[in-house]
TORMI-468387 format. One record per residue (C-alpha): y, x, z negated; residue number from 1. Coordinates in Angstrom, 2 decimals. Layout:
% residues N
rec c2: Y&c1: X&c3: Z&num: NUM
...
This chain:
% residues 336
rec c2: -30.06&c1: 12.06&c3: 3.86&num: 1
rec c2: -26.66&c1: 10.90&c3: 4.31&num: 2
rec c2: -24.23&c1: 11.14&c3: 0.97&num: 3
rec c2: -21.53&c1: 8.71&c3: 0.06&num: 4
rec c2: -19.02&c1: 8.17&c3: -2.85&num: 5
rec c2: -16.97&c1: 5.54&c3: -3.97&num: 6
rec c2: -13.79&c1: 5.74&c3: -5.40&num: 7
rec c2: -12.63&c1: 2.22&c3: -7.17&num: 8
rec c2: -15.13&c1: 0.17&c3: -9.36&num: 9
rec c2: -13.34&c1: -2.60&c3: -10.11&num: 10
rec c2: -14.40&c1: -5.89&c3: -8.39&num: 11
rec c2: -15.09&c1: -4.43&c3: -5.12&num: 12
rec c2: -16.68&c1: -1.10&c3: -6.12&num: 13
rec c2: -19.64&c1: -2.63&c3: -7.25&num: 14
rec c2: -20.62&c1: -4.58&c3: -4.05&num: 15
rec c2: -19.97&c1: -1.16&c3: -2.33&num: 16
rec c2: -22.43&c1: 0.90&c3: -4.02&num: 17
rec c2: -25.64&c1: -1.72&c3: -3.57&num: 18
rec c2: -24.46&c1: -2.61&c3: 0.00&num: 19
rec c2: -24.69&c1: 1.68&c3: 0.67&num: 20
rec c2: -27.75&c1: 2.06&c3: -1.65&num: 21
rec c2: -29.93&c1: -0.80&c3: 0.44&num: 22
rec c2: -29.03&c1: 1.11&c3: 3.86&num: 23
rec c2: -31.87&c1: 3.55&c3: 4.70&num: 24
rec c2: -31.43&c1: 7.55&c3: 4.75&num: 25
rec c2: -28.53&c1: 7.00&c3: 2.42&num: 26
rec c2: -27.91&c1: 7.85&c3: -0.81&num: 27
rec c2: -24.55&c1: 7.13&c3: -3.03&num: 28
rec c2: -24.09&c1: 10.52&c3: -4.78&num: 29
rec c2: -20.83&c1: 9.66&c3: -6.91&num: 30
rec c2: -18.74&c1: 6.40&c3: -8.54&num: 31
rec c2: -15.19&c1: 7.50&c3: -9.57&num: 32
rec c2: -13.16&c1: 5.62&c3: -11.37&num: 33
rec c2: -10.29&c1: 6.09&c3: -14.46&num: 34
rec c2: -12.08&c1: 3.84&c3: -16.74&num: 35
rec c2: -14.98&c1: 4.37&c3: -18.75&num: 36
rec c2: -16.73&c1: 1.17&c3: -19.02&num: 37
rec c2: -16.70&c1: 0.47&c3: -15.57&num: 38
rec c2: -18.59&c1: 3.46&c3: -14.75&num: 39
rec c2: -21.44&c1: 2.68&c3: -17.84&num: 40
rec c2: -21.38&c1: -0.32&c3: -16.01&num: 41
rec c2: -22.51&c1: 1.11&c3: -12.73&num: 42
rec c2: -24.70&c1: 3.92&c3: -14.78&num: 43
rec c2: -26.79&c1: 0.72&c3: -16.11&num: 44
rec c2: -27.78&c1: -0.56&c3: -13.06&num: 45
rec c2: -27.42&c1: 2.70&c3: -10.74&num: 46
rec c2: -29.33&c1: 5.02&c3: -13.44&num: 47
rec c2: -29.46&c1: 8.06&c3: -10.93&num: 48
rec c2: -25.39&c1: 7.90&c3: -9.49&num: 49
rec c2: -23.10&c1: 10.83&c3: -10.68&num: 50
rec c2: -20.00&c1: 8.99&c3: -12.46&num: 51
rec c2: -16.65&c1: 11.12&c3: -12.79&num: 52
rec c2: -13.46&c1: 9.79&c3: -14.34&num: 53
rec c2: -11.78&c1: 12.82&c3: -11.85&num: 54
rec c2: -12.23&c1: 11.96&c3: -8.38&num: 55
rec c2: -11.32&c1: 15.47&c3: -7.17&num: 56
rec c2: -14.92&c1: 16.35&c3: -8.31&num: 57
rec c2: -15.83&c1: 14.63&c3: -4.96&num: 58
rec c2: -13.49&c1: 16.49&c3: -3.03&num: 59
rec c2: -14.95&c1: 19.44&c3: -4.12&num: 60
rec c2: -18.40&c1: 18.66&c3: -3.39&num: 61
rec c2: -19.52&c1: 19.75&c3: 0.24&num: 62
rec c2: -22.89&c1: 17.52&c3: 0.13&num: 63
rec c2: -21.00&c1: 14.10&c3: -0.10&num: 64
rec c2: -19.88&c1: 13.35&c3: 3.60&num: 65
rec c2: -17.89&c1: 9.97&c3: 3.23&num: 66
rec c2: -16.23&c1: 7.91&c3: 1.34&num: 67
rec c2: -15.67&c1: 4.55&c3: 0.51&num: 68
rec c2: -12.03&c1: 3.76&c3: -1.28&num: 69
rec c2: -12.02&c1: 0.49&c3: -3.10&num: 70
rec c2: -8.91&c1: 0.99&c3: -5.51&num: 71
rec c2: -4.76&c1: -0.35&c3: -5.30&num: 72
rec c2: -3.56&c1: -0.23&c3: -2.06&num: 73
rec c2: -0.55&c1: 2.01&c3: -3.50&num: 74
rec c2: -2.86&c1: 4.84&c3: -4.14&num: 75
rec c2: -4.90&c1: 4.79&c3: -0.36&num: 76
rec c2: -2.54&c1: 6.72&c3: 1.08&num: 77
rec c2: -3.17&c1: 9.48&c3: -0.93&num: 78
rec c2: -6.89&c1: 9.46&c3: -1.81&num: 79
rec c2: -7.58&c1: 8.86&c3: 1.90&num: 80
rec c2: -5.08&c1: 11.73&c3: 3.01&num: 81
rec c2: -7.06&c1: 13.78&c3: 0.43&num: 82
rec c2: -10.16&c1: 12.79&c3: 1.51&num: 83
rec c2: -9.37&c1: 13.72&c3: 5.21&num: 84
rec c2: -8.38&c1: 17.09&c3: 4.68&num: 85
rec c2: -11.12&c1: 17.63&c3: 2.82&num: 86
rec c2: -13.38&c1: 17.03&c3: 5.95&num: 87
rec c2: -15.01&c1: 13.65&c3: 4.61&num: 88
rec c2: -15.31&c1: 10.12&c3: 6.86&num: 89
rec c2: -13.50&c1: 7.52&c3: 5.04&num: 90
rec c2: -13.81&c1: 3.45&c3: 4.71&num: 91
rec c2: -10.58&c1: 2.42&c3: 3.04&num: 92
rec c2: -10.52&c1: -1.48&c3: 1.89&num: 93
rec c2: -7.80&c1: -3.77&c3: 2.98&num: 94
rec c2: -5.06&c1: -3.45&c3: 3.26&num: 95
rec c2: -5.27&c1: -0.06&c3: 4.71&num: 96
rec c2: -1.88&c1: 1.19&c3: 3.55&num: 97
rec c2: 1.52&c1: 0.31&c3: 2.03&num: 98
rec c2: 3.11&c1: 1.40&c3: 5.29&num: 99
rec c2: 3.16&c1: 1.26&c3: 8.92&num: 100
rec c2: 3.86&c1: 5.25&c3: 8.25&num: 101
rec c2: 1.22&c1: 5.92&c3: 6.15&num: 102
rec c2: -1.42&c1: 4.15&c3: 8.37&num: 103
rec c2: -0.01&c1: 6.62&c3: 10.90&num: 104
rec c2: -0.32&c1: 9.23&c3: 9.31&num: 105
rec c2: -3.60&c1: 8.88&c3: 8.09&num: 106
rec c2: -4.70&c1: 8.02&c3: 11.86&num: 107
rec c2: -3.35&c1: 11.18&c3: 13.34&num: 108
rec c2: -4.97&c1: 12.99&c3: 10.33&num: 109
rec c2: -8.06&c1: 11.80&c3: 10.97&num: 110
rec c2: -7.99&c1: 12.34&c3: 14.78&num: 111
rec c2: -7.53&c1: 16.17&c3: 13.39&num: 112
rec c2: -9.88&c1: 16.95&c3: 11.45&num: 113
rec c2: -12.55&c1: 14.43&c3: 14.22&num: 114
rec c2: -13.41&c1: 12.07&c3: 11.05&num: 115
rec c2: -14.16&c1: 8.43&c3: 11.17&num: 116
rec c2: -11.46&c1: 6.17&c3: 9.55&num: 117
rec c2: -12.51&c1: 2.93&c3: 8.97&num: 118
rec c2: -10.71&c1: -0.46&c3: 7.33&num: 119
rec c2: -13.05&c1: -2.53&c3: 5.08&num: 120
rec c2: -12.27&c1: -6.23&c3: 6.90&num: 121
rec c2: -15.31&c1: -7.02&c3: 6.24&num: 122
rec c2: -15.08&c1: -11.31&c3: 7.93&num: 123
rec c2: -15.37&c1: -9.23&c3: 10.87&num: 124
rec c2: -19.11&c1: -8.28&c3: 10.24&num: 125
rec c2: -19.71&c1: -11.66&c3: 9.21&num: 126
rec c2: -21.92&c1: -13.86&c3: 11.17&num: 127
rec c2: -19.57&c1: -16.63&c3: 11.39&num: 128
rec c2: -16.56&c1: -15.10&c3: 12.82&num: 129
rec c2: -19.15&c1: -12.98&c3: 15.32&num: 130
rec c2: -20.20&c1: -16.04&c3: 16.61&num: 131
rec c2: -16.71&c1: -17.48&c3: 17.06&num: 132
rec c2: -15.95&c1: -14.41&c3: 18.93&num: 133
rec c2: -19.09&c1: -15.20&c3: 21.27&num: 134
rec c2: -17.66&c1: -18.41&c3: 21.76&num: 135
rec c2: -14.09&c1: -18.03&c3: 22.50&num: 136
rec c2: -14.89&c1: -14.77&c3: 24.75&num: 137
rec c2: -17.26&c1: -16.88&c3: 26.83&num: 138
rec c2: -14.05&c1: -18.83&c3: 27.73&num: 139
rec c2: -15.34&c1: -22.38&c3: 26.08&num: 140
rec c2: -12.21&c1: -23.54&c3: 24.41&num: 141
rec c2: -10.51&c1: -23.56&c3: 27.48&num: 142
rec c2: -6.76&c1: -22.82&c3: 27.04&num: 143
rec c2: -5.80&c1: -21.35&c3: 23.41&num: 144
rec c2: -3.38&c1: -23.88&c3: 21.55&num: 145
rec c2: -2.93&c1: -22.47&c3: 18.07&num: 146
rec c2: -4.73&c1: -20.76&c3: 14.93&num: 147
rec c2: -4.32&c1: -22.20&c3: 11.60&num: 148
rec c2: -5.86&c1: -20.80&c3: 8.49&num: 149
rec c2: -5.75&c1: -21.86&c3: 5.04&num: 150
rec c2: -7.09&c1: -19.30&c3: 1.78&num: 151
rec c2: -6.07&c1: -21.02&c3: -1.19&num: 152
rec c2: -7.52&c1: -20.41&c3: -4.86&num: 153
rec c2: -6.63&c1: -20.42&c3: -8.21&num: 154
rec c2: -5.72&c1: -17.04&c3: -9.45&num: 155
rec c2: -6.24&c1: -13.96&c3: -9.03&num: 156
rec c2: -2.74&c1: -12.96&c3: -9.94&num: 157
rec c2: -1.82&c1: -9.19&c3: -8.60&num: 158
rec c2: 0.30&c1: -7.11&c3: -10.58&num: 159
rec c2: 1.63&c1: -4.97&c3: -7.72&num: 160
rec c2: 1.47&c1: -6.86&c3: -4.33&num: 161
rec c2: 2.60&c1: -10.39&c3: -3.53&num: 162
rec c2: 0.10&c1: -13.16&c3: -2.37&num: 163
rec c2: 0.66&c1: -12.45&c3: 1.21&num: 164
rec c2: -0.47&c1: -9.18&c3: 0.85&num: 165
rec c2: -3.42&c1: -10.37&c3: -1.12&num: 166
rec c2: -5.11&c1: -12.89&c3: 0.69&num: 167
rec c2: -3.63&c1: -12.86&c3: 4.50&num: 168
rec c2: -4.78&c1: -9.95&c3: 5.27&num: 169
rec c2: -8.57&c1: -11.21&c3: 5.70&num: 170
rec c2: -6.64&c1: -13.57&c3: 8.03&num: 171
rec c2: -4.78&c1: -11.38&c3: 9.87&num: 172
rec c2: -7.35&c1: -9.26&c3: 10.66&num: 173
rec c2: -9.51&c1: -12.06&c3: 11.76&num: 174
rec c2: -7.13&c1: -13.59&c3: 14.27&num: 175
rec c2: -6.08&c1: -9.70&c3: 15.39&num: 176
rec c2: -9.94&c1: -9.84&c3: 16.48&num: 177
rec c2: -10.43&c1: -13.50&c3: 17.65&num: 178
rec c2: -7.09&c1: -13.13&c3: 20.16&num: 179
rec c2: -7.29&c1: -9.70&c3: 20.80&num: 180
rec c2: -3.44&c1: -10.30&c3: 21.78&num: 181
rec c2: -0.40&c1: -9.15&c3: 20.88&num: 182
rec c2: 2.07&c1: -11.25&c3: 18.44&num: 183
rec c2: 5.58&c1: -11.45&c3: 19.75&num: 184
rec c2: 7.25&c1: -12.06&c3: 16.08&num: 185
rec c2: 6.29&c1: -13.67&c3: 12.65&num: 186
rec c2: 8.14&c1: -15.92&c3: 9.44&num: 187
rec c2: 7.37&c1: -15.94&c3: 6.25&num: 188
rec c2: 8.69&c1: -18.21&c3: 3.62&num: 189
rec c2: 7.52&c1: -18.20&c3: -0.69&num: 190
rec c2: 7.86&c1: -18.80&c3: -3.96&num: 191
rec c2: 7.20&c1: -16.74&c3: -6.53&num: 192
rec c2: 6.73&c1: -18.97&c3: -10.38&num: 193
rec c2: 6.27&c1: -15.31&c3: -12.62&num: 194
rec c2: 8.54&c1: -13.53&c3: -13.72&num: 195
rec c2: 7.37&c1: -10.23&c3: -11.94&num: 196
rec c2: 9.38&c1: -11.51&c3: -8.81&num: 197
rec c2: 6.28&c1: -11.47&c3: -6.62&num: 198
rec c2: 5.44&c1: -14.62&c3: -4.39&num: 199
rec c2: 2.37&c1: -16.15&c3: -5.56&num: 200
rec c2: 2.39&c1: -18.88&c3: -2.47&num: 201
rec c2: 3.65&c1: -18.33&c3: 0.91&num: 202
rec c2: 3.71&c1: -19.87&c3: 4.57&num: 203
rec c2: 3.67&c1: -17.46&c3: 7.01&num: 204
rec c2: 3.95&c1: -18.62&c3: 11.21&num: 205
rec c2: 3.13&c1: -16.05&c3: 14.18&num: 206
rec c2: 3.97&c1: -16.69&c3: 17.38&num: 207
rec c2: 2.33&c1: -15.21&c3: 20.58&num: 208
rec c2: 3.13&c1: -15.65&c3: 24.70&num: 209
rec c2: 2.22&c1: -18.69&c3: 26.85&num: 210
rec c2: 2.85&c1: -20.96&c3: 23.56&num: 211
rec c2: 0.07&c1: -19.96&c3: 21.30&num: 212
rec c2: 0.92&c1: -20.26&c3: 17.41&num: 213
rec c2: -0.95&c1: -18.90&c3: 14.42&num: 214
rec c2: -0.03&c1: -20.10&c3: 10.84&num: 215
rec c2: -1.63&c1: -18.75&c3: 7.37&num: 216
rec c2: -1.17&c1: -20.77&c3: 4.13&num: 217
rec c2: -2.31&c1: -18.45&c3: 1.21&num: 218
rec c2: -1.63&c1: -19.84&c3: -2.51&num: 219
rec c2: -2.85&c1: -18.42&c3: -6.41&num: 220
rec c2: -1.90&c1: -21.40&c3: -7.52&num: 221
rec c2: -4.09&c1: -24.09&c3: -6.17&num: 222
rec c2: -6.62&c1: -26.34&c3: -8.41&num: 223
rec c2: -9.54&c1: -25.86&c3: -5.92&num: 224
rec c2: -10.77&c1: -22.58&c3: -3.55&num: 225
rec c2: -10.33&c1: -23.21&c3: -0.11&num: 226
rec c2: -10.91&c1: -20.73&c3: 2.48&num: 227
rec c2: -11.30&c1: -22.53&c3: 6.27&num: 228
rec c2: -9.96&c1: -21.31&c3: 9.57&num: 229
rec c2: -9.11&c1: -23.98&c3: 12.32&num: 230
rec c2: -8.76&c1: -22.98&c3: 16.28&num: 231
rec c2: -7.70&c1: -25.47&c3: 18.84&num: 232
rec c2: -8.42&c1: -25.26&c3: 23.05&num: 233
rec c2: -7.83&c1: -27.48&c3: 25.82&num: 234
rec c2: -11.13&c1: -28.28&c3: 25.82&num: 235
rec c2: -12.78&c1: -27.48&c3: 22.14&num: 236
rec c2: -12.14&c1: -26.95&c3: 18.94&num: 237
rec c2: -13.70&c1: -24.74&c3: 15.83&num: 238
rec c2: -13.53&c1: -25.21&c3: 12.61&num: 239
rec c2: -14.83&c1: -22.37&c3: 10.29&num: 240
rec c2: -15.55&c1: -23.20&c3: 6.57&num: 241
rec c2: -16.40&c1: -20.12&c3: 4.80&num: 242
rec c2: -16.92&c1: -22.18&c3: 1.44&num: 243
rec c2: -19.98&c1: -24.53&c3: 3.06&num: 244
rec c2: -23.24&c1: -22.82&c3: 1.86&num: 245
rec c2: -24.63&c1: -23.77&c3: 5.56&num: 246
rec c2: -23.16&c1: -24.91&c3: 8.77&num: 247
rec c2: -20.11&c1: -22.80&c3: 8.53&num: 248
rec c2: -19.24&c1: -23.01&c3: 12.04&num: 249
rec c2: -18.60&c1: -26.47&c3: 13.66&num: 250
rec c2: -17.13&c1: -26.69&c3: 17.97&num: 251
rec c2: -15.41&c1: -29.70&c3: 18.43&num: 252
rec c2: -16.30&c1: -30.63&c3: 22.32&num: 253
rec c2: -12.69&c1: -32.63&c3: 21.88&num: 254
rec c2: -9.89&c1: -31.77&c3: 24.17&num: 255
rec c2: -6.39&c1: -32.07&c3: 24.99&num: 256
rec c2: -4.39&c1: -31.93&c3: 28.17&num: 257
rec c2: -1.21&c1: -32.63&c3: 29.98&num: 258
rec c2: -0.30&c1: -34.12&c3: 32.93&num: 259
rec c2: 2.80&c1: -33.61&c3: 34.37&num: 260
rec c2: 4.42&c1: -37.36&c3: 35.62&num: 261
rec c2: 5.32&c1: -37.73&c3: 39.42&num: 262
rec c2: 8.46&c1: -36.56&c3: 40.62&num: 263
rec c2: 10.17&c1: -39.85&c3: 40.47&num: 264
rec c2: 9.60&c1: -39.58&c3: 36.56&num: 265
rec c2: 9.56&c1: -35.61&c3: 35.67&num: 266
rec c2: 10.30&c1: -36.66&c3: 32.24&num: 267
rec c2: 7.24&c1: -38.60&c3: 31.54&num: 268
rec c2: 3.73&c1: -36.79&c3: 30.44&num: 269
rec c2: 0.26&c1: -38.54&c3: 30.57&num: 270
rec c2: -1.69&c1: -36.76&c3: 27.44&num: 271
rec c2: -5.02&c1: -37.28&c3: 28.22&num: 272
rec c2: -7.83&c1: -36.79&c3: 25.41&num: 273
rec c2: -11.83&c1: -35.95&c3: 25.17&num: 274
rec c2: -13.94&c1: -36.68&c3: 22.18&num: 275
rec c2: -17.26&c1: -35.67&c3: 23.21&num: 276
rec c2: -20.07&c1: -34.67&c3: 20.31&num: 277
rec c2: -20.30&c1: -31.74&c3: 17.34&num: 278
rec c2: -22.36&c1: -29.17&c3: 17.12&num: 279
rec c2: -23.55&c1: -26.41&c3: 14.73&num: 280
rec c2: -24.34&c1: -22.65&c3: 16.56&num: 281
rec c2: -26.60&c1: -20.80&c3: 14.38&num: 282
rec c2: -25.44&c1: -17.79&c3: 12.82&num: 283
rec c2: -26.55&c1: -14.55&c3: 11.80&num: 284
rec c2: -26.57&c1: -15.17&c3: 7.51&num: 285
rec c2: -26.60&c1: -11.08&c3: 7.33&num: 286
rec c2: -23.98&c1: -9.88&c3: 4.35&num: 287
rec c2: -20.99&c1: -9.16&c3: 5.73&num: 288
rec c2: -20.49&c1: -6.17&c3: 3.65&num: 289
rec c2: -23.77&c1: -4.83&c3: 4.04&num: 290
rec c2: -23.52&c1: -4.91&c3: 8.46&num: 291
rec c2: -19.80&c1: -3.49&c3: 7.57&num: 292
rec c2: -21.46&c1: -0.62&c3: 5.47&num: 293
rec c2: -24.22&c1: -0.10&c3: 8.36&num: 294
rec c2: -21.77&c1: 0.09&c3: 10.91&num: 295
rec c2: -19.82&c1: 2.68&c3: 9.13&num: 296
rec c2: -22.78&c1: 4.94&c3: 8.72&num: 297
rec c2: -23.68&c1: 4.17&c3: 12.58&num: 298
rec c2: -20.58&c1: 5.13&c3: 13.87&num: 299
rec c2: -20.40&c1: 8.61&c3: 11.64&num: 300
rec c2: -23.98&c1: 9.58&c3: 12.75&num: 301
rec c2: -23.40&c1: 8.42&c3: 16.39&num: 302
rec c2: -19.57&c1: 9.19&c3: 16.91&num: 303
rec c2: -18.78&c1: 5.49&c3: 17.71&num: 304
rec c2: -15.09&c1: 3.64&c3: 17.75&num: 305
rec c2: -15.43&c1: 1.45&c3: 14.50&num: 306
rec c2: -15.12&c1: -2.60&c3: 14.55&num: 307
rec c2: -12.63&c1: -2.25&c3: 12.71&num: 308
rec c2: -10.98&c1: 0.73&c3: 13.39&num: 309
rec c2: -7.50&c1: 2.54&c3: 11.80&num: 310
rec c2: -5.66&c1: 1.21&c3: 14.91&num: 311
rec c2: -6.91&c1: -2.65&c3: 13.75&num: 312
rec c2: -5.80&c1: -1.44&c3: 10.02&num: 313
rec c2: -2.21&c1: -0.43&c3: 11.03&num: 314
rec c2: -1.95&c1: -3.76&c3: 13.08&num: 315
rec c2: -2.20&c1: -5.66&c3: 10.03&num: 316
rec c2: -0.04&c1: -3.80&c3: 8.09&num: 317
rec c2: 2.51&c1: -4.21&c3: 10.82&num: 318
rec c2: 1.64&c1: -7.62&c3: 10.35&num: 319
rec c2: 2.15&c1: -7.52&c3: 6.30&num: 320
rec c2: 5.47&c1: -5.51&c3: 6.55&num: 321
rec c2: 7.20&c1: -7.74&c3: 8.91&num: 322
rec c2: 6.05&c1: -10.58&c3: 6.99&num: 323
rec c2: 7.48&c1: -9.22&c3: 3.46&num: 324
rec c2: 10.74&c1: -8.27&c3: 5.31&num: 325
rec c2: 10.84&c1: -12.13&c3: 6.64&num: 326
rec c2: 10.42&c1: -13.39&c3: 2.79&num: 327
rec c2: 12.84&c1: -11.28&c3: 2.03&num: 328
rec c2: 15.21&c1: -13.05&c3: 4.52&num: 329
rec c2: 15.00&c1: -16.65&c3: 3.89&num: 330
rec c2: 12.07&c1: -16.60&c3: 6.72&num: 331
rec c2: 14.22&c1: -14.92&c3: 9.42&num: 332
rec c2: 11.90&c1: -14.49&c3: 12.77&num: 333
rec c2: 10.84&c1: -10.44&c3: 12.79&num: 334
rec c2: 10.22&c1: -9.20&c3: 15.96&num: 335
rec c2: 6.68&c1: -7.57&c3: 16.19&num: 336
């Protein structure tokens, strides 16, 4: 029987412990977490879970082999440095750290002590952006144009992290694993309507080689929840709608190219379009959360490189910091 904890019962907590509970040969020994009521909550409907307001008792216990960190990013650098010295596998939500450093760190510790160190970006384990994968890898949308995502909603407001922070990390980490390329530099540019000084909507632009461009709206403020994901090729397009109950996935067989005018008449470029048909792939309508929480048990018991590894987490927080340090500069271009 394999024994995990989780640390953090807030909103994510919850979906943590009955994702772990439904995987077989695995049993969630401990929830830890400061306040009282959130841990009668998970005693109702997890009657046989240890709850602890102390989450050294954990530590301290040599039965429970991983855990799952679902609290503030500003405390994951120390509960999963803890945790890692303490000889325990980790899954640490998103974002992974505060830092570039502190992912580091954490990485290096965890090549010491031979533990897995996982990030919890959990579109990854979706079916959706699995299939995308399948279909960019297989080389159908021809020449990659751009990336555009949009994750709007109204609320929630954070008290310690801006909306960038927030909300584009699911993004980041999903075009980190859809390119599988490195980003040459990044803008950001906000607004911040609180008086707590931290930007509540933001526009943030990445730029790759050969002309590729990614672009991320994120917003608290917007009357209706969007969350969609557009990629453009020479030769298709998708658009993923996570909010669509079915048919998240639609390919475009529409294309773009350009030809280049005689010699005569360098200047002048024929664009030439396709609008062939749409169609729907089927996907796998597993819980993301629940392959995620699978995987992370597989990759303990079988000593396999995670999905989405610590390497993928401090990619993103590169990502993050360079993208706070652009806001900070009137949306200044940071080299990546």
């Amino acid at each position: 029987m394999f024994r995990i904890a989780v640390i953090g019962c807030g909103y994510w907590g919850p979906k943590l412990v009955r994702n772990f509970g439904e995987q077989d040969d695995v049993k969630v020994e401990y929830v830890s977490d400061l306040h009282k009521e959130r841990l009668n909550f998970i005693k109702k409907r997890h009657p046989v879970v240890k709850t602890t307001r102390n989450y050294k008792d954990i530590l301290r216990d040599n039965k429970v082999d991983a855990l799952a960190i679902a609290t503030p990013v500003s405390t994951h650098f120390q509960l999963a440095q803890e945790a890692l010295k303490h000889k325990k596998h980790v899954l640490l939500e998103k974002p992974m750290t505060c830092t570039q450093d502190q992912a580091q760190r954490l990485i290096d510790l965890a090549k010491k002590h031979k533990r897995v160190l996982m990030v919890g970006h959990t579109f990854l384990y979706t079916g959706a952006v699995r299939k995308i994968k399948e279909i960019m890898d297989s080389g159908q949308l021809g020449k990659l144009y751009y990336f555009d995502s949009v994750r709007i909603n109204l609320g929630m407001f954070q008290h310690d992290t801006n909306v960038i922070w927030d909300l584009a990390a699911h993004d980041f980490s999903i075009m980190d694993y859809l390119l599988g390329v490195k980003p040459v530099n990044i803008s950001a540019s906000g607004a911040c309507h609180a008086r707590n000084e931290i930007e509540n909507i933001a526009y943030v632009t990445v730029n790759f080689t050969n002309n590729v461009i990614a672009h991320f709206y994120v917003n608290w403020l917007a009357p209706v929840k969007i969350r969609q994901i557009l990629i453009g090729g020479s030769d298709k397009m998708i658009l993923f709608d996570d909010m669509l109950p079915s048919e998240k996935v639609k390919v475009y067989d529409k294309g773009v190219w350009f030809k280049e005018g005689s010699k005569k008449d360098d200047y002048k470029i024929q664009v030439q379009y396709r609008k062939g048909d749409m169609y729907v792939p089927q996907i796998d309508i597993t819980e993301g959360l629940y392959v995620e929480c699978k995987h992370f048990i597989d990759c303990i018991k079988n000593d396999k490189k995670p999905l989405s590894d610590a390497a993928q987490g401090l990619r993103v927080v590169r990502l993050l910091e360079a993208a706070e340090k652009s806001i900070k500069n009137n949306a200044k271009y940071v080299k990546l």
